[in-house]
C-alpha positions in Angstrom: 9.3 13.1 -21.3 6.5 12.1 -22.7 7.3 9.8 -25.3 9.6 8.1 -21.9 6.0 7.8 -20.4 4.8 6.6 -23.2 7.4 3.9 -23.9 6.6 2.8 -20.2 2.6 2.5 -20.3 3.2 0.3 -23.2 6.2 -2.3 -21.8 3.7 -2.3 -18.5 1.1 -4.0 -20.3 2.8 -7.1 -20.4 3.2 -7.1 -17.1 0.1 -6.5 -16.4 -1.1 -9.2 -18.7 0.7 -11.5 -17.2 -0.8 -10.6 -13.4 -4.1 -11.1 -15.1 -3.3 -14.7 -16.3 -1.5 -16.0 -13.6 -4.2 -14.8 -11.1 -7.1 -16.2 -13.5 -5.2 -19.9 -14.0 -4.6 -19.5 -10.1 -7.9 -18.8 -9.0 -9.8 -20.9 -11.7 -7.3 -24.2 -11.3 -6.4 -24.2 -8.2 -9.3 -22.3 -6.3 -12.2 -25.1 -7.3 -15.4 -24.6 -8.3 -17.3 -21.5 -7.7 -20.9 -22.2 -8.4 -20.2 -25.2 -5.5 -19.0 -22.5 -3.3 -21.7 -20.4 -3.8 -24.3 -23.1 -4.3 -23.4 -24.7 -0.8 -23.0 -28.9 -0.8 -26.9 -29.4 -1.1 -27.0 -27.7 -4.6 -28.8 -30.0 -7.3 -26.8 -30.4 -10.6 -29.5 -27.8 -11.9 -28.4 -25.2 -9.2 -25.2 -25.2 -10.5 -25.9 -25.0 -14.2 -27.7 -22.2 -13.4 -25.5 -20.3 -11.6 -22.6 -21.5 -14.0 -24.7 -20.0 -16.9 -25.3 -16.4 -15.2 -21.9 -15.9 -14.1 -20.5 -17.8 -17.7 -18.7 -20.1 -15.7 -19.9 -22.4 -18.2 -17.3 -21.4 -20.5 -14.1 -23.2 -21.7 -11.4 -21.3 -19.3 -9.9 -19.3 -22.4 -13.6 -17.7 -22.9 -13.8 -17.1 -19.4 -10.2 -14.9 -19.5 -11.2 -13.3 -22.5 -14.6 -12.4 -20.7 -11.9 -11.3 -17.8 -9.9 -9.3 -20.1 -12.8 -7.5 -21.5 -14.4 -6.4 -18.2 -10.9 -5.0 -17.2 -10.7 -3.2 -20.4 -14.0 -1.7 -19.9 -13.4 -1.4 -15.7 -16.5 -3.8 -15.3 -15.3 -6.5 -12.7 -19.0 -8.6 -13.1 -20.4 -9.1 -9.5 -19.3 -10.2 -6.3 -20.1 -14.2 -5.8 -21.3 -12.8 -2.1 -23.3 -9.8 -2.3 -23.8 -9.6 -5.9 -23.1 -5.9 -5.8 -21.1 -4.9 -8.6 -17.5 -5.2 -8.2 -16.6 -1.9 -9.4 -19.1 -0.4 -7.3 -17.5 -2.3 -3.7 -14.3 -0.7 -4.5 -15.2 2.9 -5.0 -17.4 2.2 -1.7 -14.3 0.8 0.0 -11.5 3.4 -1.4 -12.4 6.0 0.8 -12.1 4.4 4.3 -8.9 2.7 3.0 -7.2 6.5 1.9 -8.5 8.1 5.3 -6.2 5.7 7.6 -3.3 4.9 5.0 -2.5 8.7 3.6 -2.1 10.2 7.0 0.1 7.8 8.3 2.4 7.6 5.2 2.6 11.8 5.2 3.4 11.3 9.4 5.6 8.0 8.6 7.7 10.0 5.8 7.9 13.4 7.4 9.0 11.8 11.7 11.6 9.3 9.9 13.3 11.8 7.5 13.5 14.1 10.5 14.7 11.3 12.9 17.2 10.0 10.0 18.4 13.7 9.9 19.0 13.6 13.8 20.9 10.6 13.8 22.8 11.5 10.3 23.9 14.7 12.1 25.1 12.9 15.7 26.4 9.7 13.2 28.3 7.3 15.7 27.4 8.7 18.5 25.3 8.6 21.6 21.8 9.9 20.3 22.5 8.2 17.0 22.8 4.5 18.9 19.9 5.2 21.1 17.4 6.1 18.1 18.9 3.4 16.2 18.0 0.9 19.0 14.7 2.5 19.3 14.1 1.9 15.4 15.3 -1.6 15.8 13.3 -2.4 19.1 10.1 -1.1 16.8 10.9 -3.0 13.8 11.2 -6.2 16.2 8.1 -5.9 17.6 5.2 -7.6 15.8 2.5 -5.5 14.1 -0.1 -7.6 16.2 1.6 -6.5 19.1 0.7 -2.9 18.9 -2.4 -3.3 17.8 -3.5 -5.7 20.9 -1.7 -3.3 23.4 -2.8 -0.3 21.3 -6.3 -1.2 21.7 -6.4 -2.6 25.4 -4.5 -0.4 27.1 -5.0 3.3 25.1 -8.9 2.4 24.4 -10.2 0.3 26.6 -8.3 1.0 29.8 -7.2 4.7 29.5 -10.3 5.6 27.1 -7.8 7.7 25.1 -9.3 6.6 21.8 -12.5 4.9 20.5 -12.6 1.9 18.1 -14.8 0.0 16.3 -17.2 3.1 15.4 -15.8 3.9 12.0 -19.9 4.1 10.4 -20.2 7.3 12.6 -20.7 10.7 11.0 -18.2 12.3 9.0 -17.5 14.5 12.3 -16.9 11.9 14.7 -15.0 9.8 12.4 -12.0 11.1 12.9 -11.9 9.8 16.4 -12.3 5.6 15.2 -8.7 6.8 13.0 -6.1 8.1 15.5 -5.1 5.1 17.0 -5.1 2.5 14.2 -2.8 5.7 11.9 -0.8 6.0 15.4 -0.5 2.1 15.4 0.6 2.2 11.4 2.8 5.3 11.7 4.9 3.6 14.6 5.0 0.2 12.8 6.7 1.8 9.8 9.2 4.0 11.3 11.4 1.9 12.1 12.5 0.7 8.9 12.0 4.0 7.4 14.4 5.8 10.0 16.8 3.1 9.4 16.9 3.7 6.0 16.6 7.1 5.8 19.5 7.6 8.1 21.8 4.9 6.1 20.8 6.9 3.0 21.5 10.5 4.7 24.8 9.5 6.3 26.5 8.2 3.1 25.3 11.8 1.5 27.1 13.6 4.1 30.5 11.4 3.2 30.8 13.1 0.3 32.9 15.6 -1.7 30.2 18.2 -1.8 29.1 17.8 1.6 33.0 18.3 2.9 33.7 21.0 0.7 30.5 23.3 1.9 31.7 22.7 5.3 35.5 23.9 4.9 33.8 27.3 3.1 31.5 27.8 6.4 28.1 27.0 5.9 26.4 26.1 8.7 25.0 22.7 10.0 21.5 23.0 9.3 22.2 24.5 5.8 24.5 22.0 4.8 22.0 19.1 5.7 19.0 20.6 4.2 20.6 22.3 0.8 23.4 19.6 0.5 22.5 16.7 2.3 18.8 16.3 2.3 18.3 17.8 -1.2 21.0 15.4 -2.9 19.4 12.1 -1.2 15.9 12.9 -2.6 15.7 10.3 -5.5 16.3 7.6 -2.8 14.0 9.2 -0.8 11.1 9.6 -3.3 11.8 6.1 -4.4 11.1 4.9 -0.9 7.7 6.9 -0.7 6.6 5.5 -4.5 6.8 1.9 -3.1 4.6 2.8 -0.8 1.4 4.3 -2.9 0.0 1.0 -4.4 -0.6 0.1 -0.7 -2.8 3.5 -0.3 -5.4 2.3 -2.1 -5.6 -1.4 -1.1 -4.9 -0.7 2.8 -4.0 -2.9 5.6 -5.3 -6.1 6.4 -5.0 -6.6 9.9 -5.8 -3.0 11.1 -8.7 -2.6 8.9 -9.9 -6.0 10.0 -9.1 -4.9 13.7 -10.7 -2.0 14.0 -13.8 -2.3 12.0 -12.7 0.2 9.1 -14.5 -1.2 6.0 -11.6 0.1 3.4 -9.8 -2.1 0.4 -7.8 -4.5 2.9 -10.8 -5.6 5.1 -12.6 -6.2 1.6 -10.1 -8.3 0.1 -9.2 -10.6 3.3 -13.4 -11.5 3.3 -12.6 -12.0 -0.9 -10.1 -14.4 0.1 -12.4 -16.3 3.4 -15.2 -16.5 0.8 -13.8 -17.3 -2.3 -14.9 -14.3 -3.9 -13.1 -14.0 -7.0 -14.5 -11.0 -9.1 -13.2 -9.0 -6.1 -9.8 -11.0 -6.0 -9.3 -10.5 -9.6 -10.2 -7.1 -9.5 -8.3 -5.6 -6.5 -5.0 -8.0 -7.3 -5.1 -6.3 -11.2 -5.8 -2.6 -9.2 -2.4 -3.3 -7.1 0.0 -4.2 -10.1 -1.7 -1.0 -12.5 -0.9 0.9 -8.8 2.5 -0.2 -9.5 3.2 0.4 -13.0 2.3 4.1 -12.9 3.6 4.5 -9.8 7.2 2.9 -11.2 6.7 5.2 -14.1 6.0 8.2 -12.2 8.8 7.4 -10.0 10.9 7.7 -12.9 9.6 10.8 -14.2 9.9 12.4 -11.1 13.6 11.5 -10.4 14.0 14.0 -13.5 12.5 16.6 -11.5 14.2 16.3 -8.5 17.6 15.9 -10.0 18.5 17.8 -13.6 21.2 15.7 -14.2 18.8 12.5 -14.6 17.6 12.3 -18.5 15.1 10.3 -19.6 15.8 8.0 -22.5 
């Protein structure tokens, strides 16, 4: 196994390689000039050349990658273009918020749409399996703005259910500032996680094993949790693994919605500003996210199911 790991750390750095230059050529090319940026449009030519020189923007582009590639060997990222903090030190700021909304909802997510996909699996073609399916459909069809909007008028500022927008509160009370936006996230995923779950559930039950452990007598609930559940695990895990790069970074609109200064919220004021230390930084931190979690993913398919060897 760990010669397979191995073998995979090495074949990701490629990939990772490549993120790095296509994000650096993309930025660098097509994003324009940062010291104008940053400078503003009444910057003197010696403006610039000075904050060219301090940020070695001054460099031919294939110093300034290698610059790149060094810091993100060493996990220095340089400094933001806005705040000048250190990059590395914005993300270990940010990581926290992003984990406290993203983690719960993916445990919640994982755990209501196995045990939903179960449900239906178990009633397959028939009347409760239809109605949850048009349930999972109506939420999938829905859009993610939607729920946050409605989420926010009429649960917190109409039935004062939950409070937003106080996420800088004391470790306490900050709790409260998470329920709704991990309610909003957890109802926006299941959906397409019942749905697949259940697709992935009912074609385990079709089969030889499954038929043969009912005609001996085991009961319903064993034969979906030792036969059915159990044997659908690696798609299952596999499903749960594409979801951990997204831990870290967070969402976007939520985030950005209700005040919660994590990853996402950081990267979409990256992208308004032009801020590309944190752009290059948190674009490399999602594809090294997703080569050990593809790696891991593999490993633990091994675990889950004997018969799966590792070459």
């Amino acid at each position: 196994m760990w010669a397979f790991t191995l073998r995979r750390l090495l074949g990701g750095i490629p990939i990772i390689l490549g993120v790095t230059l296509t994000t650096f050529l993309l930025l660098n090319v097509v994003g324009g000039d940062p010291a104008l940026q940053m400078a503003g449009k009444n910057a003197t030519e010696q403006d610039l050349a000075t904050i060219r020189a301090e940020y070695g923007l001054d460099k031919p582009l294939i110093g300034q990658y290698l610059d790149y590639l060094k810091q993100t060997v060493t996990f220095d990222f340089g400094k933001s273009y806005k705040t000048k903090e250190p990059v590395a030190d914005i993300i270990r700021q940010r990581v926290g918020p992003s984990l406290s909304l993203t983690l719960p909802a993916l445990v919640a997510t994982s755990l209501l749409a196995i045990s939903i996909g179960l449900i239906a699996a178990a009633f397959r073609q028939r009347f409760l399996d239809r109605g949850l399916m048009a349930l999972a459909v109506m939420g999938m069809s829905i859009s993610f703005l939607v729920y946050i909007v409605v989420g926010q008028y009429l649960l917190a500022f109409q039935l004062r259910a939950f409070q937003i927008h106080g996420y800088d509160a004391s470790w306490s009370e900050r709790w409260q500032y998470l329920v709704l936006p991990i309610i909003v996230l957890v109802i926006v995923g299941l959906g397409y996680d019942t749905r697949f779950y259940r697709s992935v559930l009912v074609e385990e039950i079709g089969r030889d094993h499954v038929t043969t452990a009912m005609a001996k007598g085991a009961g319903p609930t064993r034969v979906l949790t030792r036969h059915v559940l159990r044997n659908a695990l690696i798609p299952i895990v596999t499903r749960v693994m594409i979801s951990l790069p997204f831990l870290v970074t967070g969402s976007l609109l939520l985030e950005s919605f209700f005040g919660i200064p994590g990853l996402g919220a950081q990267l979409l004021e990256a992208i308004e500003s032009a801020d590309f230390p944190v752009i290059r930084a948190l674009t490399l931190l999602i594809s090294v996210l997703f080569v050990l979690t593809t790696i891991l993913n593999d490993v633990l398919y091994a675990v889950v199911d004997p018969r799966v060897r590792l070459d």
